[in-house]
Structures are given as structure tokens and as C-alpha cells.
N, C-alpha and C positions, 0 to 999 in steps of 0.2 A: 903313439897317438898324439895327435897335435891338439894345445890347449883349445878349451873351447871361450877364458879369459882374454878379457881387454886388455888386462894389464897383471900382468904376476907379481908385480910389485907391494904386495898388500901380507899381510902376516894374518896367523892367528888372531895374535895379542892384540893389532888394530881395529880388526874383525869384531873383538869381543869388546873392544873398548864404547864400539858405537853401540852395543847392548845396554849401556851405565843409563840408570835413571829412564830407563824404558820399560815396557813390558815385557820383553826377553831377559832384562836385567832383574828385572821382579823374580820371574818365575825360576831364574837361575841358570837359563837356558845358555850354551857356551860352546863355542865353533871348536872340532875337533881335528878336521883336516880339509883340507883342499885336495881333491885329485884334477887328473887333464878333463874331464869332463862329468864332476860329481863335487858334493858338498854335502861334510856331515858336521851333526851337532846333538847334542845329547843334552839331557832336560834330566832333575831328580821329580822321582815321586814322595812328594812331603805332602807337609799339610796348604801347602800351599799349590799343589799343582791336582790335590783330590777333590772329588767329592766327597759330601758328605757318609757317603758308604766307606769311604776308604779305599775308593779303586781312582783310579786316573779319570779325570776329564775330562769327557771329549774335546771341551773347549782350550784345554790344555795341549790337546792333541794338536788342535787345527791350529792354536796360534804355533807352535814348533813347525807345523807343516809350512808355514804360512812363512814363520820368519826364516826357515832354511832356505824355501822357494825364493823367496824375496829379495833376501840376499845375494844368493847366487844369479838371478838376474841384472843386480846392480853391477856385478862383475862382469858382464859377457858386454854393456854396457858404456859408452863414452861418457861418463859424468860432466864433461863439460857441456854438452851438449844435449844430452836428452837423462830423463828419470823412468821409473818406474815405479809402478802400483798395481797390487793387486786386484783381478775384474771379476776372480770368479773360483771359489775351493768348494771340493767333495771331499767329507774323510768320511770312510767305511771303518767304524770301531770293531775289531775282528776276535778281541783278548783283553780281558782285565790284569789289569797291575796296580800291585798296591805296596811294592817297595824298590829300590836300586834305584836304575835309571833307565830311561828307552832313550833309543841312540835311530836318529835322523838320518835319512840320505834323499839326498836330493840329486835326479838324472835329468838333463833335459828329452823330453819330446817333438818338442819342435821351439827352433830358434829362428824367429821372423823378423820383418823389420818393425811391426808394428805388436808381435805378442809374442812370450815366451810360454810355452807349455812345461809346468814339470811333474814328473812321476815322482812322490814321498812317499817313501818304506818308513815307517815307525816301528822297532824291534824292542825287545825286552832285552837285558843283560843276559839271558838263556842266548837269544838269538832268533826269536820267535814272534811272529807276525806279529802286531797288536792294532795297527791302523796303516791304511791305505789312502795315500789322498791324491791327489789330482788338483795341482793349481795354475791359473792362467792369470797370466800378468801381461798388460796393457804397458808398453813400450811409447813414452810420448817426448818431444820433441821439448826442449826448454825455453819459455818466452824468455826474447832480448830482455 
């Protein structure tokens, strides 16, 4: 399968580095692998990514859905040329979890020239649903 990135040239360690002093750096949130046409990243459930019951967030959910998505479209992406941002996420909470980690993957649906669709699995360290999301990101062009 032929990559679906702009440029392979990018690491992990780079990946994760743009996380520092972010909200994905808050939450702990950390890029695990690169495939030809997928992206995953795994998130801890602490006290910092729960609610108050001690189960995961949904809002914890969606920012991981959101920053895998996002991500990954940066990559399919010319940076010099155009950015991207998020226009539109769904996350379906399907499972509580309230310790380890849930591990991201991000598939595309559709690669446009103007919107990237992607399908987010959120799974538990079992390996078992916990959220489903659906995010569309707006693909725009960069003022001179």
C-alpha cells in the first residue's frame, strides 16, 4: 500500500514534541506509530483525563479523537502551502474506563482537496471499543 503522507520524513519524537505545552501535552496524550494510511496515539487515564466518577471523559475522548485526526491530516498535507483545522467531531462513548490507557487510531474516509474525513477507534488496553468518533477537518489554503 502506498503511503497516504506528504512527507515520511517526520518521526515520532517530532510528532510528540509539537504536543509540549499544548493540550495533548497536558493530558499526556503521545504518538505511537505511523502506518501507510493510519495513525495512532494512546492517552493515560489519570486524574487528569477523568471525571469526577473516576471513569474517562468524554471530553478527554474527543480532544485524543480530535488531536489524532488533526494530526494525521497535517501529514497528508503541504505545510507550506496550506493548514488545517478542525470543522466538525462526533464521539459515541460505548465503555467506561477508569485505569491503563486507550490507544487511538485514526483511518481516513475521504481525502479531498478541500476536507479530510477520519474514522477514531478509541480502545481500552483489553482492546475493546470505548469510543467512536468521526472528525472532519477543513483543508485551507495559506495567506501570502
Amino acid at each position: 500500500m502506498k503511503p497516504i503522507w506528504h512527507s515520511l520524513d517526520i518521526s515520532l519524537d517530532q510528532l510528540n514534541e509539537y504536543g509540549n505545552n499544548t493540550l495533548s501535552g497536558h493530558l499526556g496524550m503521545e504518538f505511537t506509530e505511523i502506518g501507510p494510511d493510519y495513525l495512532r496515539m494512546i492517552m493515560p487515564v489519570n486524574n487528569q483525563t477523568k471525571q469526577p466518577f473516576g471513569l474517562l471523559h468524554g471530553g478527554a475522548s474527543a480532544a485524543l479523537a480530535e488531536t489524532v485526526g488533526s494530526v494525521a491530516s497535517s501529514l497528508i498535507i503541504d505545510p507550506k502551502k496550506q493548514i488545517c483545522v478542525g470543522l466538525d467531531i462526533n464521539a459515541n462513548h460505548l465503555k467506561g474506563v477508569s485505569e491503563g490507557y486507550v490507544h487511538a487510531i485514526a483511518r481516513p474516509l475521504h481525502i479531498g482537496s478541500t476536507t479530510h474525513v477520519w474514522d477514531i477507534r478509541i480502545c481500552d488496553d483489553d482492546n475493546k471499543l470505548v469510543c467512536i468518533s468521526r472528525l472532519t477537518v477543513a483543508v485551507r489554503d495559506k495567506k501570502a
